[in-house]
Structures are given as structure tokens and as C-alpha cells.
N, C-alpha and C positions, 0 to 999 in steps of 0.2 A: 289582566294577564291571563284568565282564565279563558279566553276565547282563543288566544295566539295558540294555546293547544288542543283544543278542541279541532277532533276529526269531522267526527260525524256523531247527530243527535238521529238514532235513530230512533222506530217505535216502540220500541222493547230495549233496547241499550244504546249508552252513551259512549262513543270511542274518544280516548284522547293521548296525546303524545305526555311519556313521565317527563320531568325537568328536573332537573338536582336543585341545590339550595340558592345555585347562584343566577337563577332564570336561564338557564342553558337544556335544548334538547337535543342530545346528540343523535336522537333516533329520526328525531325530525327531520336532522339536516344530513340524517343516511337518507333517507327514503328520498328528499327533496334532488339531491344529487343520482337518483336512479334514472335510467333513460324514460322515456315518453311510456311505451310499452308495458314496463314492468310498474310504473304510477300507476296504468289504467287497470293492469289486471289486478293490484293490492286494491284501489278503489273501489272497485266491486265486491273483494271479498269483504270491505269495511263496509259497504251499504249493506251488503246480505246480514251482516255479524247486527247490524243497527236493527234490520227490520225483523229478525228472526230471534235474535238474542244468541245462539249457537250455532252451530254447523257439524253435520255428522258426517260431512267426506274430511277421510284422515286425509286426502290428497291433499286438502284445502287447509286444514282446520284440526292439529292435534294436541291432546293430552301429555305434557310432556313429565307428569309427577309434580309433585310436588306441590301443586295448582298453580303449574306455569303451561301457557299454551303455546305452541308454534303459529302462527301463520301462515301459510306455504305459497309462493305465486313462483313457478319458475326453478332460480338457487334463491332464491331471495328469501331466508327465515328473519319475520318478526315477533318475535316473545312477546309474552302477552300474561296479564291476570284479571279474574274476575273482580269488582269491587264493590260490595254490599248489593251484589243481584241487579244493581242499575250502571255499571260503568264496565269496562275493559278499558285497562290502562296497560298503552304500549312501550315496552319499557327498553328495547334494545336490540339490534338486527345484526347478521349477516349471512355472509354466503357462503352457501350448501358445500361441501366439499368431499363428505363422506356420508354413511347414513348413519351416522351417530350424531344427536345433540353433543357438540362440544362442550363437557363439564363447565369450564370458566361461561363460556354464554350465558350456560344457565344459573351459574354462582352468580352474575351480572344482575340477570332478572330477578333474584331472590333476593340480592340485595336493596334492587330500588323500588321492589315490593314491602319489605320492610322499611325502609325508607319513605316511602310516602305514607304508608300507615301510621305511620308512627307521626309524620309532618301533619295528616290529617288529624288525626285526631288531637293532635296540640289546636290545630285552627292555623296553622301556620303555611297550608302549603299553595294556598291562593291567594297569598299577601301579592 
């Protein structure tokens, strides 16, 4: 199971799509459902994020509190956390509508930030 999420192994960080309890990613199958276009330009910011480990253009790549990250490509935000300095784990998307992170988005990603830490550290979350 643990390959069906896996983004990208890059040289300094590992990207992968979260999944809930029940093998379901719904972030996967937002971004999968994106046009051709908007695939290619998140693609790239996922290989720069692999080879570099960060990104210092807020354009691309920001600090949203909390230690939740945006992703920026376009309207297209993907939330995002750091995980033990070797992973980002992508945990929930959408699109841009204002320039405020929408509260619940981000209640979203705190959730299955805890959520999967917690699934890790049981040993449970790559059954």
C-alpha cells in the first residue's frame, strides 16, 4: 500500500499522498481529477520540494502556522506537513478563492496530521 501513495522519493525528501483508516486518498484523487496543466505545474513543485527538501518562494511554497504548509500552483492549494525531517505528507487541497487559508482547510490538515502520527507511531498506518 505504501507505494500507491508515494509521490515522489526525492534526494532530501520523500512526498506522499495522507490516506485515512480506510485506504482512501481523497487528496490524491483531487489532484488526479486536475487538468493536464495544473498536474504539471504541482509536479514540478513535488520534484523541486524532493531535491531541495524546501522552497523559499511564498509564491510556490508557504508556512501556513501551525506546521502546516500550502503548496501554491495556480488556485490550486495543497496542504502539506513536515514528517521526522524525511517526508511531507500531503494531506488535503483546494481552490484559492480569497487570500485567506480557509480555517476548516486547515482544521482538515491538522487533523490528518494528527491522525497519521498517531497511525504511525501505533505501526498501523502502512498495513
Amino acid at each position: 500500500m505504501k507505494n500507491k501513495f508515494l509521490i515522489h522519493k526525492g534526494e532530501k525528501i520523500t512526498l506522499e499522498w495522507y490516506f485515512d483508516k480506510n485506504g482512501k486518498s481523497k487528496v490524491r484523487k483531487s489532484f488526479m481529477e486536475l487538468t493536464l496543466n495544473s498536474k504539471k505545474k504541482l509536479t514540478y513543485i513535488f520534484l523541486q520540494l524532493g531535491k531541495m527538501g524546501k522552497l523559499f518562494n511564498k509564491e510556490k511554497f508557504r508556512n501556513e502556522g501551525d506546521k502546516i504548509y500550502a503548496i501554491k500552483a495556480s488556485q490550486d492549494r495543497f496542504l502539506c506537513f513536515f514528517f521526522d525531517g524525511t517526508k511531507i505528507i500531503i494531506t488535503n487541497s483546494y481552490k484559492k478563492k480569497s487570500n485567506k487559508l480557509p480555517r476548516n482547510e486547515k482544521d482538515k490538515a491538522l487533523k490528518a496530521k494528527k491522525d497519521y502520527e498517531q497511525r504511525f507511531k501505533e505501526g498501523t498506518y502502512y498495513e
